[in-house]
MOPAC internal coordinates of N, CA, C and O (Angstrom, degrees):
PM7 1SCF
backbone

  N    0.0000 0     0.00 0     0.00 0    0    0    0
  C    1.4498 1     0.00 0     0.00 0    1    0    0
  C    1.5240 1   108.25 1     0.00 0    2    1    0
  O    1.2310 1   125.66 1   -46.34 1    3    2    1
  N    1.3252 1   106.73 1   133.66 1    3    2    1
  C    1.6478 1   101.13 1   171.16 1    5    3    2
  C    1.7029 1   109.83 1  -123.21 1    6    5    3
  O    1.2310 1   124.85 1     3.71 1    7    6    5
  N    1.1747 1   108.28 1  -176.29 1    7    6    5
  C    1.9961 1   113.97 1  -162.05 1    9    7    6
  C    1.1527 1    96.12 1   -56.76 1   10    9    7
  O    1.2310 1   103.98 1   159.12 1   11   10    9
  N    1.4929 1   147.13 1   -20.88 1   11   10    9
  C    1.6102 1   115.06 1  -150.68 1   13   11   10
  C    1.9824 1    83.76 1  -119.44 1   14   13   11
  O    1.2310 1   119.80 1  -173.58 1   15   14   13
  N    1.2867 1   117.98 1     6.42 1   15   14   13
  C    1.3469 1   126.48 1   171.77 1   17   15   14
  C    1.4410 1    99.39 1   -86.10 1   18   17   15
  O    1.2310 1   116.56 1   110.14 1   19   18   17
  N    1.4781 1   124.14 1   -69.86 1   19   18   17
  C    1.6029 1   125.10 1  -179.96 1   21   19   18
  C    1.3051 1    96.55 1   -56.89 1   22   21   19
  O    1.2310 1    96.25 1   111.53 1   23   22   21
  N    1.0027 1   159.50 1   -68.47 1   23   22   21
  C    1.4073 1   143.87 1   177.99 1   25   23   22
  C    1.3795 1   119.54 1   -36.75 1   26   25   23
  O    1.2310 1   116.46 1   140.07 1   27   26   25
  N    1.2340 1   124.34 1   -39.93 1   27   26   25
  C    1.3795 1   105.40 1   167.45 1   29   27   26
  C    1.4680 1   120.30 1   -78.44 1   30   29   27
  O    1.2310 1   119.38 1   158.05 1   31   30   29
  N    1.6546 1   118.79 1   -21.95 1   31   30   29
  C    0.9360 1    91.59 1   169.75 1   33   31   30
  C    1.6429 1   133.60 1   -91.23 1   34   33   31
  O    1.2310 1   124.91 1  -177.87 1   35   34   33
  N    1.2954 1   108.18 1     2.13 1   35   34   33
  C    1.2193 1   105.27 1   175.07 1   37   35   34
  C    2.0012 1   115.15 1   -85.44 1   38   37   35
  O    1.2310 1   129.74 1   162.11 1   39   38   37
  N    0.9661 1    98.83 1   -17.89 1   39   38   37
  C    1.7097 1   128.90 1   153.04 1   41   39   38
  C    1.4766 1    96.07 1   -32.37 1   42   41   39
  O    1.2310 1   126.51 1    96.78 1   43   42   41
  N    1.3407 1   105.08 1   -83.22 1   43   42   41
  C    1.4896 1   125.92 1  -155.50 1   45   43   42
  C    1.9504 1    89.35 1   -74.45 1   46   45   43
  O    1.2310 1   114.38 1   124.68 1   47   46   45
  N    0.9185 1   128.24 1   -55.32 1   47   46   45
  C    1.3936 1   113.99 1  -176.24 1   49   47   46
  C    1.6138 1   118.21 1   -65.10 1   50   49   47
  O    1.2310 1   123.34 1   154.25 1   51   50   49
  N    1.4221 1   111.19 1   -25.75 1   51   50   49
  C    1.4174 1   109.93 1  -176.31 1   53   51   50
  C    1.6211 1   110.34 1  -114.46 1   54   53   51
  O    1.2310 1   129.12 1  -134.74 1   55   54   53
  N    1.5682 1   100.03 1    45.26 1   55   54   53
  C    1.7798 1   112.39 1  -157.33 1   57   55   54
  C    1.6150 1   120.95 1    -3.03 1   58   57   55
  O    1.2310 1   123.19 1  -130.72 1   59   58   57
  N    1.2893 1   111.48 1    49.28 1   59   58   57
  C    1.3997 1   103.56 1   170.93 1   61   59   58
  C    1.6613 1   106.56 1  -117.41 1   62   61   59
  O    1.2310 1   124.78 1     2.08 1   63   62   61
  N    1.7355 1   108.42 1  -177.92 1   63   62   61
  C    1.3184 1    96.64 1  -170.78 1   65   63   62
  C    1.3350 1   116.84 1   -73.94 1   66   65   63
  O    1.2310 1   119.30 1    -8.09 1   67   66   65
  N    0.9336 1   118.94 1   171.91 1   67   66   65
  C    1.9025 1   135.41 1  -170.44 1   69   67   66
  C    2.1146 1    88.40 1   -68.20 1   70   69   67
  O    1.2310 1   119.37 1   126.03 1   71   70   69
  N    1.0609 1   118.81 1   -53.97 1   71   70   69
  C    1.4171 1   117.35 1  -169.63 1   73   71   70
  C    1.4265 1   118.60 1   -62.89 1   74   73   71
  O    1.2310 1   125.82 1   158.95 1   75   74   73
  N    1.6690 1   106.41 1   -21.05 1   75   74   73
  C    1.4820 1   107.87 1   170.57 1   77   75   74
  C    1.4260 1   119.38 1   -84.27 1   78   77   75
  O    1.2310 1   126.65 1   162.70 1   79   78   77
  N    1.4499 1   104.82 1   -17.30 1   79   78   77
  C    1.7097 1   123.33 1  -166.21 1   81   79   78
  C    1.6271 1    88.79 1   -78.68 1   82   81   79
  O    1.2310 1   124.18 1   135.79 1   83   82   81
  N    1.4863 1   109.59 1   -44.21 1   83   82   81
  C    1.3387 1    86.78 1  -167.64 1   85   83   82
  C    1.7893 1   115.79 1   -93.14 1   86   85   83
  O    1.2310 1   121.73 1   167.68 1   87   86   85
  N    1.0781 1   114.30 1   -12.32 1   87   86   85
  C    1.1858 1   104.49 1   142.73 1   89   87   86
  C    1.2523 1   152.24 1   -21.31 1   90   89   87
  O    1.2310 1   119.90 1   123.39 1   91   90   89
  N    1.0798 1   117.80 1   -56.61 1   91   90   89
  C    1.6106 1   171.60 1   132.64 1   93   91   90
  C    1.8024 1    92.11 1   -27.94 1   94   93   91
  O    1.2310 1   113.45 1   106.57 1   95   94   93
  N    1.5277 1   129.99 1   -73.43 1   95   94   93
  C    1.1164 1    96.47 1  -175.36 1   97   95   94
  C    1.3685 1   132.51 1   -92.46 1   98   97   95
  O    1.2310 1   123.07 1  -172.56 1   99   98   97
  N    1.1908 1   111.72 1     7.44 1   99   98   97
  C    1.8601 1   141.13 1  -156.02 1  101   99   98
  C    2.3084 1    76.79 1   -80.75 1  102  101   99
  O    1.2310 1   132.69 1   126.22 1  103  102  101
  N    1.4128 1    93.08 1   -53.78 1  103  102  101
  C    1.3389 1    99.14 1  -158.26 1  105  103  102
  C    1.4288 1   110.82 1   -78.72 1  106  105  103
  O    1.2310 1   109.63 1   144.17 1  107  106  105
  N    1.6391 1   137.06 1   -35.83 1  107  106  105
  C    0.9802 1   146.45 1   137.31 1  109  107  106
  C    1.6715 1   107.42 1   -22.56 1  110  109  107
  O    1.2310 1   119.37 1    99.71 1  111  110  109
  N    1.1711 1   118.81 1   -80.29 1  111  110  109
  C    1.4259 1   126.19 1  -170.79 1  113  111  110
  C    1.9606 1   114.64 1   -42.96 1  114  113  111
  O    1.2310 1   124.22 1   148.88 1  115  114  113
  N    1.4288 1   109.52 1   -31.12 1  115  114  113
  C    1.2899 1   139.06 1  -161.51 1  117  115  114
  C    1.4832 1    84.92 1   -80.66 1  118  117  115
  O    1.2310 1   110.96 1   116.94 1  119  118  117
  N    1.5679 1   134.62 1   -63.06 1  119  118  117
  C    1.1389 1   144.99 1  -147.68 1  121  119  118
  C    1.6550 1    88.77 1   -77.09 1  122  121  119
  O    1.2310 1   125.42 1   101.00 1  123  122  121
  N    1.2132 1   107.19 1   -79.00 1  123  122  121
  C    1.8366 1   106.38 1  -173.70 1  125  123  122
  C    1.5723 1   104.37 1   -35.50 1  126  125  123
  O    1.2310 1   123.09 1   123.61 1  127  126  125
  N    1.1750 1   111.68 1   -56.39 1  127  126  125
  C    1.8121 1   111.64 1  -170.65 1  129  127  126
  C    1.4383 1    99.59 1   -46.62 1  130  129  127
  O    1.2310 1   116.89 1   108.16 1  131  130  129
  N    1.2776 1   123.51 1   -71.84 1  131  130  129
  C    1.1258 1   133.66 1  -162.75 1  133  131  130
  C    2.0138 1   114.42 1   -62.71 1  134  133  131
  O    1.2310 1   133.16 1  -176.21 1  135  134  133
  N    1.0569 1    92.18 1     3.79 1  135  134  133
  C    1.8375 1   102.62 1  -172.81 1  137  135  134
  C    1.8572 1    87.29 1  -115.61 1  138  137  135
  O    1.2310 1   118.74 1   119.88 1  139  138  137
  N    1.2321 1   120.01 1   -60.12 1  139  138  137
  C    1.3237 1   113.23 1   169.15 1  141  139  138
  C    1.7559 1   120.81 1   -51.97 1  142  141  139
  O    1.2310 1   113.34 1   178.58 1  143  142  141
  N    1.1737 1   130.19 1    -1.42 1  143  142  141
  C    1.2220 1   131.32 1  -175.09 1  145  143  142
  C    1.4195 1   121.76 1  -107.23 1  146  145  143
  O    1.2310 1   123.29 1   167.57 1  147  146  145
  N    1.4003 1   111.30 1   -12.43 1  147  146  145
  C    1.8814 1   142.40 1  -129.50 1  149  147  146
  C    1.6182 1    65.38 1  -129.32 1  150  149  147
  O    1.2310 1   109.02 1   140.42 1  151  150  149
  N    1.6140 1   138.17 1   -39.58 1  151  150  149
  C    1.7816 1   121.77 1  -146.93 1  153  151  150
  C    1.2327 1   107.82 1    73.92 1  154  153  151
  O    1.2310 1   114.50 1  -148.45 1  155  154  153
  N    1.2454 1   128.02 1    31.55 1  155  154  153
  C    1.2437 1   113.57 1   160.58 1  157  155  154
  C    2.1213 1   118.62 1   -99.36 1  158  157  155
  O    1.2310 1   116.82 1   -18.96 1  159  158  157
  N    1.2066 1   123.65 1   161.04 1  159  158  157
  C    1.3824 1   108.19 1  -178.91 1  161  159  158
  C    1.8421 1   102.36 1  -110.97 1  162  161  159
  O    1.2310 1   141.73 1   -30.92 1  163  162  161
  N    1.5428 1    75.41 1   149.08 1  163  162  161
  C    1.6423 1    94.01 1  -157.81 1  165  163  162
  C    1.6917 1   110.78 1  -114.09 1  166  165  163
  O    1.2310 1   112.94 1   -99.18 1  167  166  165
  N    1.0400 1   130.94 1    80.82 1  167  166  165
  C    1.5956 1   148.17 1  -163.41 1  169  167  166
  C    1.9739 1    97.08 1   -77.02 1  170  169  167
  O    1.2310 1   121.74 1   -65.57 1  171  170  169
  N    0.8858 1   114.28 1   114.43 1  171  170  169
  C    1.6746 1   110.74 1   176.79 1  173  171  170
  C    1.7347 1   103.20 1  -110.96 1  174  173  171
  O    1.2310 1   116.57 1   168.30 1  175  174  173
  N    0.9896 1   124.13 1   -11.70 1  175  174  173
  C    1.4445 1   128.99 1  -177.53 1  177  175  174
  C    1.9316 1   106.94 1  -166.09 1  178  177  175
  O    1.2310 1   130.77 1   -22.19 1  179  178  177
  N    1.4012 1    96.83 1   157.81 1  179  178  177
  C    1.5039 1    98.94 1  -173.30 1  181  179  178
  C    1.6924 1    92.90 1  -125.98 1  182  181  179
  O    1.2310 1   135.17 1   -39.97 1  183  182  181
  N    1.5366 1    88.26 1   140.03 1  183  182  181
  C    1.6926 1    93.03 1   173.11 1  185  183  182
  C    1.2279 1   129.87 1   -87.69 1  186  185  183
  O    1.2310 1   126.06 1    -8.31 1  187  186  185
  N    1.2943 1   105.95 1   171.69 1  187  186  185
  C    1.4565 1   109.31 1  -129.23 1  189  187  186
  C    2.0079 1    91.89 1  -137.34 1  190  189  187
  O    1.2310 1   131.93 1   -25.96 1  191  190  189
  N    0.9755 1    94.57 1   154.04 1  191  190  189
  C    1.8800 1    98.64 1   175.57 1  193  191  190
  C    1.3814 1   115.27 1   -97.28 1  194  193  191
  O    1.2310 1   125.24 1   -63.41 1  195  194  193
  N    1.2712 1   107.54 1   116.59 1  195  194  193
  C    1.5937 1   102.57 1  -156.45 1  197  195  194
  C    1.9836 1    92.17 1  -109.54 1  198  197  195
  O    1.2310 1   123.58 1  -132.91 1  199  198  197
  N    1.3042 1   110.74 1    47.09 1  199  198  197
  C    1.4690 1   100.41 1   176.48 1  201  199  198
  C    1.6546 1    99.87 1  -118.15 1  202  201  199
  O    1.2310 1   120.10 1   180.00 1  203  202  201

């Protein structure tokens, strides 16, 4: 999958247009990079017990 693929689908899951979705991740992506660069730690999901 590449960016303008996750953008549509988050498009299609969050019924808005594909240009806002990617918006959305252009700027997302910008934020983590830029928090990962600063040394800060960046948690996007917490694990989970999969038994």
């Amino acid at each position: 999958m590449i960016k303008i693929d996750l953008a549509r689908s988050i498009a299609d899951t969050m019924n808005i247009h594909t240009k806002d979705a990617d918006t959305f991740l252009t700027t997302f992506t910008e934020i983590v990079a830029d928090s990962l660069a600063s040394g800060e730690f960046v948690r996007l999901w917490d694990r989970r017990d999969l038994t």
